[in-house]
DOTORMI-906819 format. One record per residue: y, z, x of N, C-alpha, C in turn. Coordinates in nm, 2 decimals, decimal comma. Each point is the difference from the previous one (the first is absolute). Layout:
! residues N
{{Y Z X} {Y Z X} {Y Z X}}
...
! end
This chain:
! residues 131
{{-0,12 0,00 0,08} {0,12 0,00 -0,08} {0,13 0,00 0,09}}
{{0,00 0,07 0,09} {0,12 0,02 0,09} {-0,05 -0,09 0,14}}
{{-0,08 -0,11 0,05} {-0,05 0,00 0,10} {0,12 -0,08 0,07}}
{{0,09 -0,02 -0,02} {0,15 -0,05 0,05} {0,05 0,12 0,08}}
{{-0,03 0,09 -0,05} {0,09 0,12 0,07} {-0,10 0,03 0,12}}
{{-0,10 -0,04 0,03} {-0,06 0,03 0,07} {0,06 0,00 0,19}}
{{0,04 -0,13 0,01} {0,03 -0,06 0,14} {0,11 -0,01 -0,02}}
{{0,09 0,02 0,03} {0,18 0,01 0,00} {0,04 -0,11 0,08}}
{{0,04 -0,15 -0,07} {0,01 -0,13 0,09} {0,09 0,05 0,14}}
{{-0,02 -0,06 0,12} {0,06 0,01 0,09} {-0,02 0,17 0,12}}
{{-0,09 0,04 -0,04} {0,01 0,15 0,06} {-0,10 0,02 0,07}}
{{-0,10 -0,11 0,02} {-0,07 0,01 0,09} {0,06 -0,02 0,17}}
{{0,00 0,07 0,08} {0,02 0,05 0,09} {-0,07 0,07 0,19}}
{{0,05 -0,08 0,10} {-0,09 0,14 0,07} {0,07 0,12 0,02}}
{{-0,03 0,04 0,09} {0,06 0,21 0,00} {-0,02 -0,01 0,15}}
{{0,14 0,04 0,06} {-0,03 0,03 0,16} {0,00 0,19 -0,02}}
{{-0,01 0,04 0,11} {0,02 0,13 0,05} {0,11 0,01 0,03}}
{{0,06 0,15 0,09} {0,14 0,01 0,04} {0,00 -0,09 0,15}}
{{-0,05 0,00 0,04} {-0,01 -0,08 0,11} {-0,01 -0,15 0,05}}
{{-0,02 -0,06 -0,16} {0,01 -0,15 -0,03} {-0,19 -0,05 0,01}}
{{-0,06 0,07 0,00} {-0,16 -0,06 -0,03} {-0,05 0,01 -0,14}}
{{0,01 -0,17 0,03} {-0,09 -0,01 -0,16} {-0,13 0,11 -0,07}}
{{0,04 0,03 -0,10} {-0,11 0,11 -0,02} {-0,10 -0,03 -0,12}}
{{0,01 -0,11 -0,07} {-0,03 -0,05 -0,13} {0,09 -0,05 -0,06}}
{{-0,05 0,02 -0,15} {0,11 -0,08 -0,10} {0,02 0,06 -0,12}}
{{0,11 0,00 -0,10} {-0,04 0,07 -0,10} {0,03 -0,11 -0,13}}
{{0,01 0,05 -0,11} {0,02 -0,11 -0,14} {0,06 0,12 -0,11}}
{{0,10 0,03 -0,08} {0,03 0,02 -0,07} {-0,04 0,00 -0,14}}
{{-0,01 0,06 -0,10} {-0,04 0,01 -0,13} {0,07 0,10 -0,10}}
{{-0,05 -0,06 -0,13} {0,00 0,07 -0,12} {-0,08 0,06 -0,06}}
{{0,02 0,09 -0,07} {-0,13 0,05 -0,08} {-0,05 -0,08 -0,09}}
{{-0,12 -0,01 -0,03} {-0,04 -0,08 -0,11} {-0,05 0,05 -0,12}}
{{0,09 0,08 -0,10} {0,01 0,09 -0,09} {0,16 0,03 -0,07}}
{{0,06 0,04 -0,10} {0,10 -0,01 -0,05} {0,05 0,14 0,03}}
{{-0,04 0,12 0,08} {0,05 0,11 0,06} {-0,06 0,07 0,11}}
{{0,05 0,11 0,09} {-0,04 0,02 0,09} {-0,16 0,06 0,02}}
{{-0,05 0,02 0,08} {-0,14 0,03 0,07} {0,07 0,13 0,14}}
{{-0,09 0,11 0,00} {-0,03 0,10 0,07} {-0,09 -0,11 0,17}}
{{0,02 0,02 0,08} {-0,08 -0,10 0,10} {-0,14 0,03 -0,01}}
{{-0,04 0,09 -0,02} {-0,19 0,05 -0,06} {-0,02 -0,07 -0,09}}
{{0,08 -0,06 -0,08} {-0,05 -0,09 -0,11} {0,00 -0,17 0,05}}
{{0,01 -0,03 0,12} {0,01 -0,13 0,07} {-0,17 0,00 0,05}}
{{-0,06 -0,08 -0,07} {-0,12 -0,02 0,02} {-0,06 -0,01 0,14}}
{{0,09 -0,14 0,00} {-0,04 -0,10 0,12} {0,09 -0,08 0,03}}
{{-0,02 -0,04 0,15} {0,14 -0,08 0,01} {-0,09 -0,16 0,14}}
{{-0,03 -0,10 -0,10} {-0,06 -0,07 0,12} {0,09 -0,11 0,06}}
{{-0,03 -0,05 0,09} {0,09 -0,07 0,06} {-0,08 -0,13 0,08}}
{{0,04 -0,14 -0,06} {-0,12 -0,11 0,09} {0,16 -0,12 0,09}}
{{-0,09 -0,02 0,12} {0,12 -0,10 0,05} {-0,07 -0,12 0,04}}
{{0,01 -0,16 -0,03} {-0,09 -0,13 0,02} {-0,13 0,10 -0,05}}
{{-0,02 0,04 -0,08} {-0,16 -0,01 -0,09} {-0,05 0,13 0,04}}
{{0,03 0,09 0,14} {-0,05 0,10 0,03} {0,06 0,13 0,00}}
{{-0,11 0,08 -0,04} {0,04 0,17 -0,09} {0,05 0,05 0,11}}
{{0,09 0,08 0,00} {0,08 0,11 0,09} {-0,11 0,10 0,00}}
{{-0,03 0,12 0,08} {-0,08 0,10 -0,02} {0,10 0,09 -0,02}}
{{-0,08 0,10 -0,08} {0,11 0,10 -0,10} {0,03 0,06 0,08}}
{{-0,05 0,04 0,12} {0,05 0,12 0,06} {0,10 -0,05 0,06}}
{{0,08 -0,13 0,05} {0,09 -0,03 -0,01} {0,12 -0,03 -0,07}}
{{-0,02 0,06 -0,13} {0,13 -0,01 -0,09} {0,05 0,11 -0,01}}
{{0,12 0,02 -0,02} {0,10 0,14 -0,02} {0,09 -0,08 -0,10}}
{{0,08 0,14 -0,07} {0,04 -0,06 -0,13} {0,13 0,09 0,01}}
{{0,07 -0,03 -0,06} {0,17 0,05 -0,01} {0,02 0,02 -0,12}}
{{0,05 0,06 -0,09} {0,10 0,03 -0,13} {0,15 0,03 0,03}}
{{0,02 0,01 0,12} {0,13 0,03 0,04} {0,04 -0,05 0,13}}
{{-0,05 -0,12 0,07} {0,03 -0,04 0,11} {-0,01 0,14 0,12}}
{{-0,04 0,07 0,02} {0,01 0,09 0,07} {-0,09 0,10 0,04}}
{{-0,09 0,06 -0,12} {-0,13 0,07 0,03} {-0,07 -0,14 -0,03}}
{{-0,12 0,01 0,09} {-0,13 -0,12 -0,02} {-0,11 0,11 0,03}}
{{-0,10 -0,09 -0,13} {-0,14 0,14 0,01} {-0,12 -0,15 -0,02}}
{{-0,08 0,03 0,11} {-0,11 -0,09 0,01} {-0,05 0,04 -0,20}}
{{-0,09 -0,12 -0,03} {-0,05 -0,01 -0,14} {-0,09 0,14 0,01}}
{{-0,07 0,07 0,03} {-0,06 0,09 0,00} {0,04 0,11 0,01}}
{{0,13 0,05 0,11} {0,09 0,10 -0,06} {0,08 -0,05 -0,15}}
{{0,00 -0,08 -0,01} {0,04 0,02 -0,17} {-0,05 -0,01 -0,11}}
{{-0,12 0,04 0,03} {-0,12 0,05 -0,09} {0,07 0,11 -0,06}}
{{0,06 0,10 0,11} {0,04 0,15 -0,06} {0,17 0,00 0,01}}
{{0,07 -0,08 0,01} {0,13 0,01 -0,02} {0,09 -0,01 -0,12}}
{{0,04 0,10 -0,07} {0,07 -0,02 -0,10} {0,13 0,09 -0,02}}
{{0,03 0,00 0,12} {0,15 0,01 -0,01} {0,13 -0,12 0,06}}
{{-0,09 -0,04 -0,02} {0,07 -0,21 0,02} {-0,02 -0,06 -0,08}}
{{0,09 -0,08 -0,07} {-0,03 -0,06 -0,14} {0,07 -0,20 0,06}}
{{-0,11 -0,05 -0,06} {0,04 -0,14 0,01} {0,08 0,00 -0,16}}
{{0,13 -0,03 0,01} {0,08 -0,03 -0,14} {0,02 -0,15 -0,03}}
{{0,01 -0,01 -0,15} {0,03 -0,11 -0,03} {0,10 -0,08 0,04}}
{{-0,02 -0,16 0,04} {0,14 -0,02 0,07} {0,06 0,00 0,14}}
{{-0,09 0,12 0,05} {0,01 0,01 0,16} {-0,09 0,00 0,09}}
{{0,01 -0,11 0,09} {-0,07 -0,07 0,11} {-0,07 0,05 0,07}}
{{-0,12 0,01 0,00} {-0,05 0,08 0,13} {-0,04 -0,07 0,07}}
{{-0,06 0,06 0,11} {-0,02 -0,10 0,15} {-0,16 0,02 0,03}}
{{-0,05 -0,12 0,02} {-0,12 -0,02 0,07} {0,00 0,02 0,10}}
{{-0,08 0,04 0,13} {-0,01 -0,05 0,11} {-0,10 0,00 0,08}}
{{-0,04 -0,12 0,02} {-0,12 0,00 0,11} {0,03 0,00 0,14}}
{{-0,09 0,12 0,06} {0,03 -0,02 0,14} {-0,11 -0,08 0,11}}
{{0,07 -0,10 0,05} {-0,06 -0,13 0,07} {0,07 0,03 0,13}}
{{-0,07 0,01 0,09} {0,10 -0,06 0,11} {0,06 -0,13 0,03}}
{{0,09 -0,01 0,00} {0,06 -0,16 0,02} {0,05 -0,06 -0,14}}
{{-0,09 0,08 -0,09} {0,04 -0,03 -0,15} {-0,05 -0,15 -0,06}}
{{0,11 -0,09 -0,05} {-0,06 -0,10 -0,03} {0,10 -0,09 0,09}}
{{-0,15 -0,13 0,05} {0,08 -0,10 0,04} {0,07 -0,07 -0,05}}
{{0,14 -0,04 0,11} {0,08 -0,10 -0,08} {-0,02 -0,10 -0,04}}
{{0,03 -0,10 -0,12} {-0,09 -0,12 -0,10} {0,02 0,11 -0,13}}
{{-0,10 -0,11 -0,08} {-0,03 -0,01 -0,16} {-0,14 0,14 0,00}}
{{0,02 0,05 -0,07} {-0,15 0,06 -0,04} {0,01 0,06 -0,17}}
{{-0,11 -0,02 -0,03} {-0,08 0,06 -0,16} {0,01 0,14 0,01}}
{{0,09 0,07 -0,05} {-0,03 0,10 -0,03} {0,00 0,06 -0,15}}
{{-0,09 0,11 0,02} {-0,03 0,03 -0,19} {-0,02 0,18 0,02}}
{{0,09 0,05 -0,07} {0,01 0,13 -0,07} {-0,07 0,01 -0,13}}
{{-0,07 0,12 0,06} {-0,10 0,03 -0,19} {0,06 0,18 0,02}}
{{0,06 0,05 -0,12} {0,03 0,13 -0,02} {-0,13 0,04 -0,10}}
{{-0,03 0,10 0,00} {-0,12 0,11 -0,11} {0,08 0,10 -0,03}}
{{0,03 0,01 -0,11} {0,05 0,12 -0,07} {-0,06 0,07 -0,09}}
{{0,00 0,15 -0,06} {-0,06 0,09 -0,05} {0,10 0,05 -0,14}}
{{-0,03 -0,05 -0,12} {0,14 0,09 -0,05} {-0,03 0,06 -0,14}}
{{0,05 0,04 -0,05} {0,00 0,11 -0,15} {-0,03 -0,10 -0,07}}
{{-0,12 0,05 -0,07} {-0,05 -0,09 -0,15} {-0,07 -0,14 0,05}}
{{-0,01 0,00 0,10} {-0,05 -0,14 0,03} {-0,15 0,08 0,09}}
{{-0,13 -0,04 -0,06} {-0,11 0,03 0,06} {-0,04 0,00 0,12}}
{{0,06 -0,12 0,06} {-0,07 -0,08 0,10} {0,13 -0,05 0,09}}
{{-0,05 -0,01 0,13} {0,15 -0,03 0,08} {0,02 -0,19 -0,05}}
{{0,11 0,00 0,01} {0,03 -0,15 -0,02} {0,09 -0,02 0,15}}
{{0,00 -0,16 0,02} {0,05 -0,04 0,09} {0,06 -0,12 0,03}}
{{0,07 -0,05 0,07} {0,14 -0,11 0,02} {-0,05 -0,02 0,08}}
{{0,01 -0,15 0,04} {-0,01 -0,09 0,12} {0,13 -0,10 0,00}}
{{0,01 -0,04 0,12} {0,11 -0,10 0,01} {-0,03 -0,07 0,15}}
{{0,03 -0,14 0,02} {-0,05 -0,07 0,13} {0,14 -0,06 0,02}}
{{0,01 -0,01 0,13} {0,15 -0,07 0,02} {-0,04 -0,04 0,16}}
{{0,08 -0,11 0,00} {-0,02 -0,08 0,11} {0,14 0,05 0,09}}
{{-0,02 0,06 0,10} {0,09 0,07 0,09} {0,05 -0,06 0,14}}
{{0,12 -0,05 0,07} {0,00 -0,03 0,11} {0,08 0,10 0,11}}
{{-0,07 0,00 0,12} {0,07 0,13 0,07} {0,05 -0,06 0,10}}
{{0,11 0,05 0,04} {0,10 -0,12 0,09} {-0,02 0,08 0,08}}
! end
């Protein structure tokens, strides 16, 4: 229903450190639900780039650009709320991140919420170039 809000056109990105080394890359998003989520209610957060799956233990997730909690610390976190409307940040950490060119990439969010049985989920694929 919301799978537009998923990938936030243009926000795919790499990430240096303070020191200028590429550290990965991150992608932006929305929730895909009409109000906020507790981050323990974020299912799953998968990530594919040209056709292949990121491993989870490489993703970290933002609701505030600022604290990042790998998917598994936010099993138990709920004093961070992803709100409606406001962006949070993906980030996979790659070294070197992604090469410069064209590449496939696809965001799938899993969410958990009130009245709904079963987690539902958003996908979005966008073809990204990294200069």
């Amino acid at each position: 229903m919301f799978d537009n809000y998923v990938f936030s056109e243009g926000s795919c990105k790499n990430v240096s450190d303070k020191e200028g080394k590429v550290i990965g890359f991150e992608i932006k998003t929305l929730i895909t639900y009409y109000r906020g989520i507790p981050l323990s209610m974020v299912h799953d957060v998968q990530v594919k780039v040209d056709g292949v799956e990121v491993p989870r233990e490489s993703i970290k997730f933002s609701s505030n650009g600022e604290d990042y909690f790998t998917l598994s610390e936010m099993e138990t976190v709920t004093t961070y709320r992803w709100e409606y409307g406001e962006e949070a940040t993906v980030f996979v950490e790659k070294e070197g991140g992604l090469s410069k060119g064209e590449h496939e990439v696809s965001l799938t969010t899993v969410s958990r919420v009130s009245y709904i049985p079963v987690p539902f989920s958003g996908t979005r694929t966008r073809k990204v170039v990294i200069e």
